[in-house]
N, C-alpha and C positions, 0 to 999 in steps of 0.2 A: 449645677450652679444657677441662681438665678440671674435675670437678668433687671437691668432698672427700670424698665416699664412695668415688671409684677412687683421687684419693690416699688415703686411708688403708689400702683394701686394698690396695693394691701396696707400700705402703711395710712393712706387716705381712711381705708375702708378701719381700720383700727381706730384711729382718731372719731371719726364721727360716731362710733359705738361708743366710745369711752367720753364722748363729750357731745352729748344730746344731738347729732348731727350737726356741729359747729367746724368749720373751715377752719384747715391749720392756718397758721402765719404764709409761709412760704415750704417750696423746697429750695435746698442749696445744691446745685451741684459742680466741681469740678470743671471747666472749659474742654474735656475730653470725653469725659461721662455725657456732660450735655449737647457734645458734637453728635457721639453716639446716637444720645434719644431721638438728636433730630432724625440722624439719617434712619431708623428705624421707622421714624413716626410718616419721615417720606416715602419709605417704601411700600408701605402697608397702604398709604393712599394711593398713589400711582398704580399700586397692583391692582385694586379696587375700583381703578378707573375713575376716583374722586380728586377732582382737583384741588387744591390748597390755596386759600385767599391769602396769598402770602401779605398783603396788605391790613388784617387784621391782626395780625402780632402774635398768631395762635402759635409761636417758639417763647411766647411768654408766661405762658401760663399752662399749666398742666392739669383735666379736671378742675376748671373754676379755681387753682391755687396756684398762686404767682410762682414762676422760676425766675431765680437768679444765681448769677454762675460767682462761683467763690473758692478761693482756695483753702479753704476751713477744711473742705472735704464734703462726700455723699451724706445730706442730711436734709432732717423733715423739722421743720422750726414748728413745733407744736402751739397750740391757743395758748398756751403759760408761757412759752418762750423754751419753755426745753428743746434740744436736741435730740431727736432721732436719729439713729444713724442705718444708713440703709446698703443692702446689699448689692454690688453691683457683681 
């Protein structure tokens, strides 16, 4: 099963292949999904003995693409506005 850190990069790394290296919209995710990402994205720093400028907002944006939490469900707002929908 994957987890939502490899979808969201692959779904990034698709996006800019299929559209000349242009930045999706956004990701949406869930309030649970994106509790998750945190706690993963904090672990991996801390393990790494990097600290987190919690002051820069970096739980807002993932790879240069904005997150925001949404209860539509796990998705990648594509350059056209489509929805991707992502594996969690």
């Amino acid at each position: 099963m994957e987890n939502i850190y490899d979808s969201m990069i692959s779904a990034v790394r698709e996006h800019w292949k299929a559209n000349n290296n242009a930045y999706p919209q956004r990701f949406e995710l869930t309030q649970s999904t994106f509790d998750g990402l945190l706690a993963d994205r904090r672990l991996v720093n801390e393990t790494m003995n990097y600290p987190l400028n919690l002051k820069n907002g970096y739980e807002k944006e993932f790879l240069g693409v904005p997150v925001a939490v949404s209860p539509e469900g796990n998705a990648m707002v594509a350059l056209d506005g489509t929805r991707v929908q992502l594996s969690v």
